[in-house]
C-alpha positions as CSV (number, residue, x, y, z in Angstrom):
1,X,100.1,115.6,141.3
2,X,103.5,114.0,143.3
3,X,101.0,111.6,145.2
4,X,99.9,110.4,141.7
5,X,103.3,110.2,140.3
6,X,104.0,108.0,143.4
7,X,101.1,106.0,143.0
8,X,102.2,105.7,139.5
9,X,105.9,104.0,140.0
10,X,104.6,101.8,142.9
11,X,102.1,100.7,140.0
12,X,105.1,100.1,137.4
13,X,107.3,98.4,141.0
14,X,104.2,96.1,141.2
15,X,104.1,95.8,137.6
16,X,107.4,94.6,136.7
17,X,107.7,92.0,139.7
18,X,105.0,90.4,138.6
19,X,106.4,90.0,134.9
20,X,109.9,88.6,136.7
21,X,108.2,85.5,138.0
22,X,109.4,82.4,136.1
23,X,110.5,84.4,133.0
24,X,113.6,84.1,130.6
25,X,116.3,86.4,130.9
26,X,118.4,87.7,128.2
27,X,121.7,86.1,127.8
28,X,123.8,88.4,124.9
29,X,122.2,91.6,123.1
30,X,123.3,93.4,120.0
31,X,123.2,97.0,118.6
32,X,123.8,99.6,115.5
33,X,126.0,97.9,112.6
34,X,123.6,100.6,111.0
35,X,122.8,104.1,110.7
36,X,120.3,105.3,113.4
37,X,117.1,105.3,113.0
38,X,117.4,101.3,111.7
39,X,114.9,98.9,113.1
40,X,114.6,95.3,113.2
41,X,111.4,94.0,111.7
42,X,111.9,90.0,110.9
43,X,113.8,87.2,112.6
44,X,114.4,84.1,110.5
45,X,116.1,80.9,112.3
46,X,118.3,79.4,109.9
47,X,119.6,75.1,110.3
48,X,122.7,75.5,111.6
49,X,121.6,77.9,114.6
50,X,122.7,81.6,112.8
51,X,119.7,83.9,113.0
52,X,119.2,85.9,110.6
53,X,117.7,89.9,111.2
54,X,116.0,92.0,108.6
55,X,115.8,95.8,109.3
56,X,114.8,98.9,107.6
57,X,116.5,102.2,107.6
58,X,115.8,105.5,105.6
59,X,116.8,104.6,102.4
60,X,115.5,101.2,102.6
61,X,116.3,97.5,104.0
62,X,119.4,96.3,106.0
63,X,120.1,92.6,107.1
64,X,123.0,90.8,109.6
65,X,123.2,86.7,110.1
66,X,124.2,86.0,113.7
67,X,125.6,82.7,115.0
68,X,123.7,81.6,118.2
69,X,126.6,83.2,120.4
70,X,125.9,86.5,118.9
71,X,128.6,87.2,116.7
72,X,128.6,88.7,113.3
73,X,128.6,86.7,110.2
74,X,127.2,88.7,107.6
75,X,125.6,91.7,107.0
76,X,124.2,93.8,104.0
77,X,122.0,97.2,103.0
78,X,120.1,97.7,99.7
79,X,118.0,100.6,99.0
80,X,115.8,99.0,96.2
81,X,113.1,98.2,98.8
82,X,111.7,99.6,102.0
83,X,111.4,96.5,103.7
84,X,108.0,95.3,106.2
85,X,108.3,91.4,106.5
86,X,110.5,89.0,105.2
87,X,110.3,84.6,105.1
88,X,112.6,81.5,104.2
89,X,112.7,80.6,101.1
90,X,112.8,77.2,101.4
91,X,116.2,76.8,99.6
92,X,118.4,78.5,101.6
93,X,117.5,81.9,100.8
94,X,114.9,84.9,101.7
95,X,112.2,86.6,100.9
96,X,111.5,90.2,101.3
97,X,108.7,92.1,100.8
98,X,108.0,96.2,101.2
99,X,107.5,98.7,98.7
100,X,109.3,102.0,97.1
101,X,108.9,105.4,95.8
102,X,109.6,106.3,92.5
103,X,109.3,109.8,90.2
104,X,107.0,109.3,87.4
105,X,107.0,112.3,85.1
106,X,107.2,114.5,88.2
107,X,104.8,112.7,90.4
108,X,105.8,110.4,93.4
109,X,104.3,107.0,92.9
110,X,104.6,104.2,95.5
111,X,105.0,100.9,94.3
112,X,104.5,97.1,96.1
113,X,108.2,95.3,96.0
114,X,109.3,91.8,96.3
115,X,112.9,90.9,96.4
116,X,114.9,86.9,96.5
117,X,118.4,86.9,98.6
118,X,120.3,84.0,98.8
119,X,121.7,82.8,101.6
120,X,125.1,85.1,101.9
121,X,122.3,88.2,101.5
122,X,122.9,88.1,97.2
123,X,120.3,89.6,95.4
124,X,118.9,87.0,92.8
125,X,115.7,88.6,91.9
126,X,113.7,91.9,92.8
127,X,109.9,92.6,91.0
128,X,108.1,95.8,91.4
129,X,104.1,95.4,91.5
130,X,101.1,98.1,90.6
131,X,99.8,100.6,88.5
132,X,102.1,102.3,86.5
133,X,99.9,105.0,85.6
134,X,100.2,106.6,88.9
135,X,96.3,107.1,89.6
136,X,97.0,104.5,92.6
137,X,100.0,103.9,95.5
138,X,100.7,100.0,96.7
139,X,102.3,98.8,99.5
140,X,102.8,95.1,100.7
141,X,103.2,94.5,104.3
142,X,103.5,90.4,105.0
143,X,104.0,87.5,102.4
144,X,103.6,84.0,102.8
145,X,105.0,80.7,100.9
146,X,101.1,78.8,99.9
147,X,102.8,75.6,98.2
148,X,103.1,76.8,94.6
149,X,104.1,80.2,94.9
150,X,104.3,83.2,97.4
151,X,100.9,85.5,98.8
152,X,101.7,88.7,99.8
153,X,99.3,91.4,101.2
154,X,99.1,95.0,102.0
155,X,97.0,98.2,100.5
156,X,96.4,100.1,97.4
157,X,95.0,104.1,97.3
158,X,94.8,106.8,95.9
159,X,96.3,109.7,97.6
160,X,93.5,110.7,99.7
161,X,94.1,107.4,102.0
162,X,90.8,105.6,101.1
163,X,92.9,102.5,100.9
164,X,91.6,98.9,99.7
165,X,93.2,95.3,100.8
166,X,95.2,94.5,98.2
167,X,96.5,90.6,97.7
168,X,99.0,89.1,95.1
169,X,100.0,85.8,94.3
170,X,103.4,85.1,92.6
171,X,105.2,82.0,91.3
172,X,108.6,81.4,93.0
173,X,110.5,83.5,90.1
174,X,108.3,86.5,90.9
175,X,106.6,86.9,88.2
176,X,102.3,88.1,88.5
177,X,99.9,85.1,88.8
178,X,96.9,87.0,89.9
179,X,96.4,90.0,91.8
180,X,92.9,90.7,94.2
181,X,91.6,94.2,95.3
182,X,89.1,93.9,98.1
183,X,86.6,97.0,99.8
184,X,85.3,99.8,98.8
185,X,85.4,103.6,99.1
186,X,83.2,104.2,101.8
187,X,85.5,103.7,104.7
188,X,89.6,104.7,105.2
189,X,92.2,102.9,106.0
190,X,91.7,99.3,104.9
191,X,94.6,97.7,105.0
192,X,95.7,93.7,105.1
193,X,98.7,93.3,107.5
194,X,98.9,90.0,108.4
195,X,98.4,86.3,106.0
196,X,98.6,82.9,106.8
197,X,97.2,79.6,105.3
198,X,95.3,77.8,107.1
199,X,94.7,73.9,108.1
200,X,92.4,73.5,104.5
201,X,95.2,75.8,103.1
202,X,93.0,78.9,102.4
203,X,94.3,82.5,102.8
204,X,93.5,84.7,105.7
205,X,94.1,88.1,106.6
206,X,94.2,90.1,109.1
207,X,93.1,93.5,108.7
208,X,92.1,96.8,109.9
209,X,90.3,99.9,108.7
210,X,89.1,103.0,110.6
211,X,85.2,102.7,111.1
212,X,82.8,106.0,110.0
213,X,83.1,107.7,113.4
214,X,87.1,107.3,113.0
215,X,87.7,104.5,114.5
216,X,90.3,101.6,114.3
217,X,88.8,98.5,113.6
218,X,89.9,94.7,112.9
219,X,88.6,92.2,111.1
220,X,90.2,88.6,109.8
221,X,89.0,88.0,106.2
222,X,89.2,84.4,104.6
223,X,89.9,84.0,100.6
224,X,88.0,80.6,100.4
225,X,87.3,79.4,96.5
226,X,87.7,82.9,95.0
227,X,84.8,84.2,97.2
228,X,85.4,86.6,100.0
229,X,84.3,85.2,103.1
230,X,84.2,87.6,106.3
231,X,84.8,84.8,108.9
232,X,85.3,85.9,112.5
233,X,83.1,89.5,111.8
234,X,84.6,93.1,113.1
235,X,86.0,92.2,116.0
236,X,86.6,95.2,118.9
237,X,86.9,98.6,117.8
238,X,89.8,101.1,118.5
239,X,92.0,98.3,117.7
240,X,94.0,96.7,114.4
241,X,94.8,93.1,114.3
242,X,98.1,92.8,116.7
243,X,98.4,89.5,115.8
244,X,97.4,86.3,113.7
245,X,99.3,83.1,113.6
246,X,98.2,79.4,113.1
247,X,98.4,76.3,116.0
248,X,97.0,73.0,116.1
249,X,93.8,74.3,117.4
250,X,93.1,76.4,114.7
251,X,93.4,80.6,114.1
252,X,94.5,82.7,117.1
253,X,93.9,86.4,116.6
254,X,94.8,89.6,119.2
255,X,92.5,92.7,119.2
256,X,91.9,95.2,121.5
257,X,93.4,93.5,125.1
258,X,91.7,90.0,123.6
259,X,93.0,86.9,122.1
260,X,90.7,85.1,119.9
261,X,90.5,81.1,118.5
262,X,88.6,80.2,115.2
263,X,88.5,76.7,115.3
264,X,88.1,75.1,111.5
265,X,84.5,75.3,111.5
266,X,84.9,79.4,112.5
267,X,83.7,79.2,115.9
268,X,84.8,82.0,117.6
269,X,86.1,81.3,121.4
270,X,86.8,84.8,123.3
271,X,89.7,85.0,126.0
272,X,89.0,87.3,129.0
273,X,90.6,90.6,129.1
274,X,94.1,90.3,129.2
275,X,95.0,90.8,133.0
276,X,97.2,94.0,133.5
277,X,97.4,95.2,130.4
278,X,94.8,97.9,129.9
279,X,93.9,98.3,133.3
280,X,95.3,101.5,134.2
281,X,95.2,104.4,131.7
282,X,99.6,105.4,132.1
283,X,100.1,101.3,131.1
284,X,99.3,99.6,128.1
285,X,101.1,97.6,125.4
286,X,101.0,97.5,121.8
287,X,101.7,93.9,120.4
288,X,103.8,94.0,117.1
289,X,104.1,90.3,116.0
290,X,102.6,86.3,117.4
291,X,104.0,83.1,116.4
292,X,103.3,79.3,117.8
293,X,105.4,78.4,121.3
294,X,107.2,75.5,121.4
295,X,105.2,73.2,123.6
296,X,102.0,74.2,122.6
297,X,100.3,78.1,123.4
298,X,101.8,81.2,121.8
299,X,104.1,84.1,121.9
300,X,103.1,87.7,121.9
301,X,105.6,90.3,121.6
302,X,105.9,94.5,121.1
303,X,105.9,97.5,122.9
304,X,105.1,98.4,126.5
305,X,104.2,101.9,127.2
306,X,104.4,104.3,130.1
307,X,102.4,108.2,130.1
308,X,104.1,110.6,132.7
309,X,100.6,112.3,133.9
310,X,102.0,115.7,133.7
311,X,103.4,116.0,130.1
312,X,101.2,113.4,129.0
313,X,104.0,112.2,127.2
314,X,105.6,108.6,127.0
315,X,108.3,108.3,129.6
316,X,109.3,104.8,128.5
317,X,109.1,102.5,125.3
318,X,109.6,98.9,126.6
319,X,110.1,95.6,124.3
320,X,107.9,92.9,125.9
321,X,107.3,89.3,125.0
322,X,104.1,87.0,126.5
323,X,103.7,84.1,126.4
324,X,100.2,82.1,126.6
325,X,99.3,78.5,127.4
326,X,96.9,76.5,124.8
327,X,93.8,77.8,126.9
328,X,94.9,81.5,126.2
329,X,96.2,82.1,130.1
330,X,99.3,84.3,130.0
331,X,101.9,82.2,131.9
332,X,104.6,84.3,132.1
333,X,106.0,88.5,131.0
334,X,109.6,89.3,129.9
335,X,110.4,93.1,129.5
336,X,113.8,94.5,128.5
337,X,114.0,96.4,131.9
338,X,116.3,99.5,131.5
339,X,115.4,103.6,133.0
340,X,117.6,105.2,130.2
341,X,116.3,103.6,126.5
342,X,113.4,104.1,124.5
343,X,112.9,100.3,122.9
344,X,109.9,99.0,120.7
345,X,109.6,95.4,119.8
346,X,109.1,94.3,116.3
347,X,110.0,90.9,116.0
348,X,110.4,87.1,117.2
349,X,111.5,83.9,116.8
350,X,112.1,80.7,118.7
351,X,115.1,78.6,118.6
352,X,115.1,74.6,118.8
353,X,117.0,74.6,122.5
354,X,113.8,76.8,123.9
355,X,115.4,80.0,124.0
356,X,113.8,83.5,121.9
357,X,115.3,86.0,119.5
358,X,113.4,89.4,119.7
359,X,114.5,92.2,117.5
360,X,113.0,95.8,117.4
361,X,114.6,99.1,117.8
362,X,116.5,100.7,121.1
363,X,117.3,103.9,121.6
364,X,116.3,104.4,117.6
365,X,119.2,102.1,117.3
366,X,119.1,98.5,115.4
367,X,118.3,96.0,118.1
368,X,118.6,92.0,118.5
369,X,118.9,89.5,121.5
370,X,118.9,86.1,122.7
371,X,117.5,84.9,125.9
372,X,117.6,82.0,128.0
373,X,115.7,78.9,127.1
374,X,111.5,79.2,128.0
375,X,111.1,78.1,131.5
376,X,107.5,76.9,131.2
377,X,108.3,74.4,128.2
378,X,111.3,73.5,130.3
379,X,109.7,72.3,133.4
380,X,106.5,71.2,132.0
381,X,107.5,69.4,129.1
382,X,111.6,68.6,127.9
383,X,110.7,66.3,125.0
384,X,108.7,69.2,123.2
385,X,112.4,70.4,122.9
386,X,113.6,67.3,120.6
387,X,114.3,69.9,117.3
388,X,112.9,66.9,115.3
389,X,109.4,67.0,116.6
390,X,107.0,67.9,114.3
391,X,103.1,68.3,113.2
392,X,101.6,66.5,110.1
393,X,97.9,67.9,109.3
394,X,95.1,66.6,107.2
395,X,95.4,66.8,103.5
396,X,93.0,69.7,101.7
397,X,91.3,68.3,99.9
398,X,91.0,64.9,100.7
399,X,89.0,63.2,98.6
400,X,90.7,65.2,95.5
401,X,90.8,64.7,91.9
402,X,93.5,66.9,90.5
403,X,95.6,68.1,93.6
404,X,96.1,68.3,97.5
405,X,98.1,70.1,99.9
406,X,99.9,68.7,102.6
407,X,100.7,71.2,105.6
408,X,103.3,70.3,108.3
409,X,104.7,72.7,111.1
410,X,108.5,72.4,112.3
411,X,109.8,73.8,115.3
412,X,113.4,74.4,113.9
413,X,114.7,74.6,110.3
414,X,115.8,71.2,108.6
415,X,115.8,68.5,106.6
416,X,112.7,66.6,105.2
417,X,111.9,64.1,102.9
418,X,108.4,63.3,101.2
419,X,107.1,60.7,99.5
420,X,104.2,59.1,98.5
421,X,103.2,55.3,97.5
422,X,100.9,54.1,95.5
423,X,97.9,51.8,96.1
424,X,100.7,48.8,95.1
425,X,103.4,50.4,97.9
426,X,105.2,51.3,95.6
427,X,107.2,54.9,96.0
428,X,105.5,56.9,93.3
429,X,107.1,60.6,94.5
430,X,110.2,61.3,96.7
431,X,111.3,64.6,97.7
432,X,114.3,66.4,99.9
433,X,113.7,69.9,100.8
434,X,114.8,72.2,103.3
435,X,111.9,73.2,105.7
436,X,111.4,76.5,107.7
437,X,110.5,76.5,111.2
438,X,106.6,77.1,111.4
439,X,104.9,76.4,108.5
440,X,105.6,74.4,105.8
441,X,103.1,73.2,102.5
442,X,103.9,70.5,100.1
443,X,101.6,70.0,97.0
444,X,100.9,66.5,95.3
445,X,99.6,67.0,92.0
446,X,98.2,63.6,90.5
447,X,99.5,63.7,86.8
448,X,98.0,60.2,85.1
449,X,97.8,58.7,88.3
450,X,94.8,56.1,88.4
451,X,92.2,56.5,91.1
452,X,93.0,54.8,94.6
453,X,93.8,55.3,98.3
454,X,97.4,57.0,98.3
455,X,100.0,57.1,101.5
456,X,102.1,60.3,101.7
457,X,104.8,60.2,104.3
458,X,107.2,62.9,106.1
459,X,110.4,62.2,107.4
460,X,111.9,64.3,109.6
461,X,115.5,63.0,111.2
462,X,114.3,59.8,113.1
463,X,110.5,60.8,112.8
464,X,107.7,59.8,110.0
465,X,104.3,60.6,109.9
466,X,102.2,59.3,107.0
467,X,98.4,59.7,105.9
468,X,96.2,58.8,103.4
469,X,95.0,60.2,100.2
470,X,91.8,59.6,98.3
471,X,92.7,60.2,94.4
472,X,88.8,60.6,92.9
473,X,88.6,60.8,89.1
């Protein structure tokens, strides 16, 4: 038993030297402001550098706003919501989504919340979504801004767990536009964790339910035309979706030590098994959240675990963060290396200089850092850096006779104007917004505009991008 306890921390040695090669390193970390037992769950990069981190504690959410040095500026807790993702608003503000429990004539009935901050943390609005008679429980887990309104996802049951995926779509006040219940009673567990839009501007989930022989499964689901459309199949079982997020070449998905692409025409392109990670049965990692890197690829982050082999317990809970080139090889592994903390990672972000924010938990403590700028898009490319790069994609639809959507990804928070000419040149449409860093959607509706080839243009500091648009009627 020592001689496999040895063999198991020259295994974790090997391990961790080769996650130090050409990795960042963490240049200020913060802790606590509240009671234990908080965790950090979102990161949101605001335009003038702050970050800001949204938590959840026992009686419901918590959030702080950083400046890039690491220092305080703000910091609130509510207890109207339990809090599981929150997003930009797009004005300056945030929101949050989660759900709470309420008594109901005795009964404890869980309801789906969504909740508007302002900027300074301010409530400005806070809706409550489900069914009030109490027969079923609703949870929302991620939310998304589609262009006209907010998609949020999550699950609805009964109290026997044989959960549905259930979706919402509300304007920007709040209020109910539609709601969609998805599945059936045959299996457990189905839950939607993950949304995104994608490059025609249709919804997609990621999901997971647990199979008839008890198994967890994945699957990514697309809402295409108000038909249900299964488009990448159950992917590997024993697995939920660890992550979903959006780049230039189309869907990338994690399941089960695999990362995925769906390309537009949902072609499915397999990585190999993930080197390192599942190979030996004390080791493995549980990813948590993926975004787009700056410079093309993608960022994995969560929780790296190690099993002593005589308790059979965990011996260490590390935060890790990965990060993948565009043809899905891991370039480099960052771990928060310490022998005396429990940590599991939860969130990140990516800040226009290069450098990461990860957030997550630490000794059951609140937990936030910075690190030092990504070496990789460093050396290999310093002009992906410029905070004023970004991507304009196709319209969708284009031909369209009523409306399109224009999606464009930024790399930091800021400034953008549209506008769109008419067949003449002349500017039809101008608009100044504040964009998020990812994803952003901008809708032109046509109104009693005549039919004609259309320009739309972004501005972005110093940069433009412009397309056309084919207005059919």
């Amino acid at each position: 038993m020592r001689a496999v306890q040895l063999i198991s921390t020259i295994i974790a040695a090997l391990l961790m030297a080769y996650a130090a090669h050409s990795q960042p390193r963490i240049a200020w970390e913060r802790f606590g402001h509240f009671e234990q037992g908080a965790n950090c769950r979102t990161l949101v990069l605001d335009e003038d550098g702050s970050v800001v981190t949204f938590g959840a504690h026992s009686e419901g959410f918590c959030a702080i706003r950083y400046d890039e040095n690491g220092n305080v500026v703000n910091n609130r807790a509510f207890n109207d919501i339990n809090m599981k993702r929150a997003i930009s608003s797009g004005d300056g503000g945030y929101v949050l989504v989660g759900y709470k429990v309420y008594n109901i004539q005795d009964e404890l009935v869980v309801f789906g919340k969504m909740m508007k901050v302002n900027r300074e943390l301010e409530p400005v609005w806070n809706r409550t979504y489900g069914d009030s008679s109490g027969e079923y429980n609703h949870e929302l887990l991620d939310v998304i801004d589609d262009g006209e309104g907010y998609v949020a996802v999550g699950s609805r049951y009964p109290w026997d767990h044989m959960d549905d995926y259930w979706i919402i779509k509300v304007n920007y006040e709040g209020e109910l536009i539609w709601e969609r219940v998805i599945g059936t009673f045959e299996v457990r567990g189905e839950r939607a964790n993950q949304v995104i839009i994608d490059h025609q501007g249709r919804i997609v989930l990621g999901c997971r339910y647990y199979n008839e022989m008890g198994a967890l499964e994945g699957c990514v689901m697309r809402l295409d035309g108000g038909i249900d459309t299964l488009i990448c199949g159950y992917l590997l079982g024993f697995s939920s979706i660890g992550g979903l997020t959006l780049t230039p070449a189309g869907l990338i998905v994690y399941s089960c030590e695999r990362l995925y692409r769906i390309d537009d025409e949902d072609q499915v392109e397999e990585s190999e098994r993930l080197e390192l990670w599942w190979e030996l049965p004390a080791y493995f990692h549980e990813p948590f959240q993926m975004i787009p890197a700056m410079g093309g690829g993608i960022l994995l982050a969560g929780t790296y675990f190690q099993v002593n082999h005589i308790t059979h317990r965990f011996d260490s809970l590390r935060v890790f963060l990965t990060r993948f080139d565009d043809e899905l090889r891991e370039r480099w592994r960052f771990y928060r290396l310490t022998n005396d903390t429990l940590g599991r990672g939860s969130a990140i972000a990516q800040a226009q200089d290069g450098s990461f924010y990860i957030g997550g938990q630490v000794n059951r403590d609140f937990w936030v850092a910075k690190t030092t700028p990504d070496p990789t898009s460093v050396s290999e490319n310093d002009s992906l850096l410029n905070p004023e790069t970004f991507l304009m994609h196709p319209a969708y639809p284009n031909p369209f006779n009523d409306r399109t959507n224009i999606r464009f990804d930024l790399l930091s928070p800021g400034v953008v104007e549209f506008a769109v000419f008419d067949p003449l040149g002349s500017k039809i449409l101008k608009r100044v917004l504040l964009a998020r860093s990812g994803t952003n959607i901008l809708q032109f509706g046509t109104g009693d505009f005549p039919s004609g080839i259309y320009m739309a243009k972004i501005t972005v500091g110093s940069l433009n991008k412009t397309q056309k648009l084919i207005l059919l009627k």
